[in-house]
C-alpha positions in Angstrom: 62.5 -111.1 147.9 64.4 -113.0 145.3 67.6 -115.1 146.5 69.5 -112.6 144.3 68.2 -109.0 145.8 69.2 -110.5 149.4 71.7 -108.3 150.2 70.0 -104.9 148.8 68.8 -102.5 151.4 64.8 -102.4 151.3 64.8 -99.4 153.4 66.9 -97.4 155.4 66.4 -94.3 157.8 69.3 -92.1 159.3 68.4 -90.1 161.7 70.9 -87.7 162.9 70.3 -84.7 165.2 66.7 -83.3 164.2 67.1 -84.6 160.3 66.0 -87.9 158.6 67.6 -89.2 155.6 65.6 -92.4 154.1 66.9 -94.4 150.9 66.9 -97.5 149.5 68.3 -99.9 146.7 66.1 -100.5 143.5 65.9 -103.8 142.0 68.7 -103.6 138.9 66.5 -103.5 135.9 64.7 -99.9 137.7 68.4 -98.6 138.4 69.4 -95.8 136.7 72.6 -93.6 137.4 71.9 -90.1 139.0 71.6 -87.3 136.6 70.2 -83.7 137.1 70.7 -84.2 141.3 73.2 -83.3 143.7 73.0 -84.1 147.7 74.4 -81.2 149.5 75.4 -81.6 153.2 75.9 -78.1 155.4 77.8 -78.0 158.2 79.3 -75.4 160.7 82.7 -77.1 161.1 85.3 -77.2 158.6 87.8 -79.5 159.4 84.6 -82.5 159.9 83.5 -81.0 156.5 86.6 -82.2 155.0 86.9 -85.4 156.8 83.3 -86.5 154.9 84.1 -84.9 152.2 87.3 -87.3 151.9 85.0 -90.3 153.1 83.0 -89.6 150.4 85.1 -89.3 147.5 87.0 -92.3 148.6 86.6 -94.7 145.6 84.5 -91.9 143.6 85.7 -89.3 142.0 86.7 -85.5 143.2 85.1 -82.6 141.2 86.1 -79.9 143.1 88.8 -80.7 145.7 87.7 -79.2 149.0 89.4 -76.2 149.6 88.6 -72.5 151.5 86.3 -70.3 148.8 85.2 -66.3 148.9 82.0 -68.0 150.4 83.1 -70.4 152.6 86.0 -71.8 154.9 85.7 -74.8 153.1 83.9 -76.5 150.0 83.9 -79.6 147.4 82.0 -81.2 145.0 82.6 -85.0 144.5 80.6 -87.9 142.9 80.6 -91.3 145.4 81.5 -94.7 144.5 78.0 -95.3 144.0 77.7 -92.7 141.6 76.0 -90.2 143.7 76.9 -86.5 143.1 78.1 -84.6 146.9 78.4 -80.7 147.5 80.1 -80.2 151.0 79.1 -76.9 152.2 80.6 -75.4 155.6 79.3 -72.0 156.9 81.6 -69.0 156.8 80.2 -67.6 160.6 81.3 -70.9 162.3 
């Protein structure tokens, strides 16, 4: 690795429950900002909906603040600080 890609992230993996989430940084002449892509995250609670759905706007920049909608108790949109568009999704049944 150059001296100057030393702090990018190679790889990374998340694991969390039974789901894997892998990612990492390109060297900055392959970057290119997100376009055509959204990461949407589902999840039963709404109240931890919202508190990543504030994590992840924080420094970014709110689409859709996340509110209660006909289809859901709650749901945003938002694109992160690294340019990376969000859907928060949380299930109506929870």
């Amino acid at each position: 690795m150059p001296a100057e890609l030393s702090k990018q992230i190679m790889h990374a993996t998340l694991k969390f429950g039974d789901n894997i989430l892998m990612g990492a940084d390109c060297p900055p002449d392959y970057y290119l900002k997100p376009a055509g892509i959204t990461v949407s995250i589902g999840l039963k609670d709404a109240t931890e909906g919202e508190r990543i759905f504030n994590a992840l706007a924080e420094g970014g920049t709110v689409k859709m603040p996340f509110q209660k909608t006909f289809w859901s108790p709650g749901f945003g949109m938002c694109i992160d600080r690294f340019d990376i568009p969000w859907m928060v999704n949380c299930d109506v049944n929870a």
